[in-house]
C-alpha positions in Angstrom: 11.9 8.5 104.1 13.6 12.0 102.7 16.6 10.1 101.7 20.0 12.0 100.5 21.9 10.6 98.2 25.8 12.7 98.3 26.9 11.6 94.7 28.8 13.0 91.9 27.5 14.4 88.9 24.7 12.4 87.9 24.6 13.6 84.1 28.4 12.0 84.1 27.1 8.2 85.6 27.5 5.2 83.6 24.1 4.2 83.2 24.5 0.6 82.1 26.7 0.1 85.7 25.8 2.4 88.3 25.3 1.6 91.5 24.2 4.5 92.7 21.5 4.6 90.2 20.1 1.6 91.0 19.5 2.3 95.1 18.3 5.3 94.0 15.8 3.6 91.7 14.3 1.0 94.2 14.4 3.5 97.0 12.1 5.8 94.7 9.7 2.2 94.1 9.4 2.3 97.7 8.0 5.6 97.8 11.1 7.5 99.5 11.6 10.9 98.4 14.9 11.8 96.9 17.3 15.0 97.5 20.4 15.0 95.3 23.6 16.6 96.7 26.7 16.9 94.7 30.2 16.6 97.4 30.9 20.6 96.7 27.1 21.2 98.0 28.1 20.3 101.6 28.7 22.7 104.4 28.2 23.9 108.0 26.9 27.5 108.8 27.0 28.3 112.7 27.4 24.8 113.6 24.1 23.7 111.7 24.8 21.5 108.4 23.3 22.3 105.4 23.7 21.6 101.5 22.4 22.9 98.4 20.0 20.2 97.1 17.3 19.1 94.5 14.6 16.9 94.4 15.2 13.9 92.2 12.9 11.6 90.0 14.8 8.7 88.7 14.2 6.7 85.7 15.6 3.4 84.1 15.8 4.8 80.9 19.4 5.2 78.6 18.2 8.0 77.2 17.5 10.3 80.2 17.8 9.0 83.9 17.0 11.5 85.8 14.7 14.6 86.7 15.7 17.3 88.8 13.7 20.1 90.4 14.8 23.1 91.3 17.9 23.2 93.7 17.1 24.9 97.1 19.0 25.4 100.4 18.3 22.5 103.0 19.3 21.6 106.5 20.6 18.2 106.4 18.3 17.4 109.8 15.3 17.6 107.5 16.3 14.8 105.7 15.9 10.8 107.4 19.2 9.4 105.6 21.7 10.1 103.8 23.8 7.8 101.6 27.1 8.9 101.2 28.3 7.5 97.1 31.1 10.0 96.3 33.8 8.3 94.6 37.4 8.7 95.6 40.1 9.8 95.5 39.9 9.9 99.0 41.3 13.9 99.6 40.9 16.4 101.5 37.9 18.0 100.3 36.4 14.0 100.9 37.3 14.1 104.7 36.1 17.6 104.7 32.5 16.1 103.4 32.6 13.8 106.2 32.7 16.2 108.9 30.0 17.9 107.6 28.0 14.6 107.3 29.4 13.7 110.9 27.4 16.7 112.4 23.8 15.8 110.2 24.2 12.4 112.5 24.9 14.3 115.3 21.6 16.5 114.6 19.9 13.0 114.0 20.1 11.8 110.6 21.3 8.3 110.0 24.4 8.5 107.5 25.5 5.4 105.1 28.4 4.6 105.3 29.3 6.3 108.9 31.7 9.6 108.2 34.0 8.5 111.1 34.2 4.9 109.6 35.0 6.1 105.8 37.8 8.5 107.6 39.4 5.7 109.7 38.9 2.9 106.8 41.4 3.6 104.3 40.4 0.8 101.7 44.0 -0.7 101.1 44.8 -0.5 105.1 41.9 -1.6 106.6 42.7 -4.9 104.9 45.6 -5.5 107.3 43.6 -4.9 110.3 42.7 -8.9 109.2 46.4 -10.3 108.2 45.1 -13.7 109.0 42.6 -13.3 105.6 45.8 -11.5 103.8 49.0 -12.4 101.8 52.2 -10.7 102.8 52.2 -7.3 102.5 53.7 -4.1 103.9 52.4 -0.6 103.9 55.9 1.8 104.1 57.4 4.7 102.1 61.3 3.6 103.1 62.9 2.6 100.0 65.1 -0.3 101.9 61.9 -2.0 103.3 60.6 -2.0 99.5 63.4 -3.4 97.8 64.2 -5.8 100.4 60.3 -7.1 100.0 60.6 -7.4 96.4 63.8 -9.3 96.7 62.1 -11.4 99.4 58.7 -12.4 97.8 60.5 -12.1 94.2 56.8 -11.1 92.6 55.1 -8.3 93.9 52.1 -5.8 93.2 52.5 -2.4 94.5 49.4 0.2 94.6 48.9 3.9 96.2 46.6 3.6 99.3 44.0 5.9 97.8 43.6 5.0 94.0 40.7 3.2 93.3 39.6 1.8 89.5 43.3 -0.3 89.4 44.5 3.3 88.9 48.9 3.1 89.0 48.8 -0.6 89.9 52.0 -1.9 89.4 53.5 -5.4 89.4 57.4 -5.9 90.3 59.8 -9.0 90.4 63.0 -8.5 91.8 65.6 -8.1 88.3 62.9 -5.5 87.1 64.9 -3.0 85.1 62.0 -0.8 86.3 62.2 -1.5 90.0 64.2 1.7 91.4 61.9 4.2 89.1 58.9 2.7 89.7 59.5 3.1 93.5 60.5 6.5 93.5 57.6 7.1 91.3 54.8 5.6 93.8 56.5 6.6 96.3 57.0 10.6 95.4 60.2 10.2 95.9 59.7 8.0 98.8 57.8 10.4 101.1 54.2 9.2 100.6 53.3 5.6 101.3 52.2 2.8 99.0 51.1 -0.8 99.9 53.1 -3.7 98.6 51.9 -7.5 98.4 52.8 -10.7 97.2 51.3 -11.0 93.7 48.6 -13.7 93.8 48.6 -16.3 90.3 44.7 -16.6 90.7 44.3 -13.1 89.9 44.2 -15.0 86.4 40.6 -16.6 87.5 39.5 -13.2 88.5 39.5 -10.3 91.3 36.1 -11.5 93.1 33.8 -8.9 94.6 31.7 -9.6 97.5 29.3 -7.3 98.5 28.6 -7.5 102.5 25.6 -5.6 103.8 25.4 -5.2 107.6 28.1 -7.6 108.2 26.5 -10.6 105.6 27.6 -11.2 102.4 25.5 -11.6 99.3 25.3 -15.8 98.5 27.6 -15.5 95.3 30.4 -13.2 94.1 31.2 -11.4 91.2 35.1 -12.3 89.8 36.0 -9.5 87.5 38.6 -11.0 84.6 41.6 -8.9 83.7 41.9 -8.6 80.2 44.6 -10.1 78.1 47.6 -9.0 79.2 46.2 -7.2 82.0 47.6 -7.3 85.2 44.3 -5.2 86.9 40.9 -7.3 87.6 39.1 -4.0 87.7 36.2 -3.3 85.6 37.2 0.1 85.0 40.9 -1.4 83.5 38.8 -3.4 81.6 37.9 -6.8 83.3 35.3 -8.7 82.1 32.6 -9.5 84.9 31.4 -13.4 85.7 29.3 -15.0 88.6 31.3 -17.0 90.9 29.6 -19.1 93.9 31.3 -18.3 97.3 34.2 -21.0 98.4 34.7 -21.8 102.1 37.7 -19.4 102.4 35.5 -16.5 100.7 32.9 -17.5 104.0 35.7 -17.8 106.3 37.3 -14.5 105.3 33.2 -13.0 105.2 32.8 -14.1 109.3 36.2 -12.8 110.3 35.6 -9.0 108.4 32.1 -9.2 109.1 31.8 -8.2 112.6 34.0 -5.3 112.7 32.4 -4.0 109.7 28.7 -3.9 111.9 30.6 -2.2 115.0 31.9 0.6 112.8 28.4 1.2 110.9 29.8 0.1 107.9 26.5 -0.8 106.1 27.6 -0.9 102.6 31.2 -2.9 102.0 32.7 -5.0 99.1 35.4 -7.3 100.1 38.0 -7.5 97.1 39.2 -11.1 97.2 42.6 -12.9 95.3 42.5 -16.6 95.3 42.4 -17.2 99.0 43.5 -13.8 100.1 41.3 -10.3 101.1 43.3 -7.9 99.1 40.6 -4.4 99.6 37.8 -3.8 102.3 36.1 -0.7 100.1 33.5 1.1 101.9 33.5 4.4 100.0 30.9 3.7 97.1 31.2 -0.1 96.7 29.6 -1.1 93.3 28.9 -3.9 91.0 25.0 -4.0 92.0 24.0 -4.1 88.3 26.3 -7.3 87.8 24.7 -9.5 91.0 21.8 -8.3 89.7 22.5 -9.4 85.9 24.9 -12.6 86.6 23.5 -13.9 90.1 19.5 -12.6 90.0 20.7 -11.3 93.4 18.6 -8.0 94.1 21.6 -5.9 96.2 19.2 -2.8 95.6 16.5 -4.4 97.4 18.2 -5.9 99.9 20.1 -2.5 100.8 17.3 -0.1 101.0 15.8 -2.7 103.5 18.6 -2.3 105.4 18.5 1.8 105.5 14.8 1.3 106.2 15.8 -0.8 109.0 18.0 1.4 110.7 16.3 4.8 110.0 12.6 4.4 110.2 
């Protein structure tokens, strides 16, 4: 294959955990070529897409992972596939990218994750399209609906629906001193809106990670541990990452997300799971490859560039 890869800077990666990296890697093994696109590369010209693009030779080395050749102007229809990897936040200039990507599949190239899919599937929202997998929650702006929730469920998390990292995650109980600020802070003065959910105890055991590719999930799932006195089980706030083996529920919970996740060309997706409860569907750059790979001796790499070779060549 010519395979894309839309990414942000790669000088700026985190070698030791990117995912991005290591597709990239096993798709070069397999004798793919690679054409590197940063998100500002994108655009359309006349109703043809087209980005500003470099080959790419990857390495698995610390001290320089990568190789680039000279960056030239490229239709996106010359390429096979594309993997879309740009990180949020999810903005306008992000939705702008997928329109652009939307038309490359229109001219025949096969994009992961689809563009319409990654505009519809907001990452905290989606979630509720399954409330039978979720804990109570509410998605509003309206300042009544919060405090009445918070009074209701007594302990609470509350999140903006396009953060990602455990970025301005906050957890309320009902006599916070806090409550009224932190709301109006969220909130923007209660005209943008947040996601609120019952606070789950087993966030304590960790915030597990199941990577799902075409609608199965890995055999085992990777619990990220907040650190002491950590509210967040994200690895960017600082979690510590363990293997965990996948309960019944996380099955259950795999089976009812899985199908939709195949109708929507959602190759790529990690399910964020609480305890019992599906608290994030991400399908923007899903990560933690490196861990399964470390923790598990599960090969996600692998087993996701078969899946792009399935569906492409």
């Amino acid at each position: 294959m010519k395979l894309g890869i839309v990414m942000d800077p790669i000088e700026t990666i985190n070698f030791k955990k990117d995912s991005t990296l290591a597709m990239m890697i096993e798709a070069q093994n397999k004798n793919h070529e690679l054409f590197y696109m940063t998100p500002d590369s994108l655009y359309i010209n006349s109703g043809i897409s087209y980005a500003a693009s470099s080959k790419v030779e990857v390495k698995n080395d610390p001290l320089g992972w990568f190789e680039l050749e000279e960056e030239k102007l490229i239709k996106l229809s010359q390429l096979d596939a594309i993997l879309m990897r740009q990180d949020p936040p999810f903005n306008s200039n992000y939705i702008y990218n997928t329109y652009v990507l939307e038309m490359a599949s229109r001219e025949g190239v096969s994009i992961f994750n689809n563009p319409r899919s990654l505009r519809d599937c907001n990452e905290k929202v989606f979630a509720t399209e399954f409330p039978q997998c979720c804990t109570k929650h509410l998605v509003t702006s309206h300042k009544k609906l919060l405090t009445d929730f918070v009074e209701e469920h007594n302990d609470t998390v509350i999140k903006p629906l396009d953060g990602m990292g455990g970025a301005s995650i906050f957890r309320l109980k009902k006599n916070d001193p806090n409550l009224n600020v932190i709301l109006e802070t969220i909130t923007l003065h209660f005209t943008q809106k947040v996601m609120i959910q019952e606070y789950i105890p087993e966030i304590a055991e960790g915030d597990k990670r199941v990577l799902i590719i075409n609608g199965e999930p890995m055999s085992a799932a990777i619990a990220r541990i907040p650190a002491q006195g950590e509210l967040r089980g994200n690895l960017a706030a600082g979690a510590s990452a363990v293997a965990k083996s996948l309960s019944d529920r996380d099955m259950w919970i795999c089976r009812e997300v899985g199908p939709s996740l195949v109708e929507k060309g959602l190759l790529l997706v990690g399910l964020d799971i609480i305890g019992d409860y599906l608290t994030e569907i991400n399908v923007t750059s899903p990560t933690c490859f490196k861990e399964y790979k470390e923790l598990c001796d599960i090969d996600v790499a692998k087993t996701f560039i078969e899946a792009v070779e399935e569906f492409t060549l």
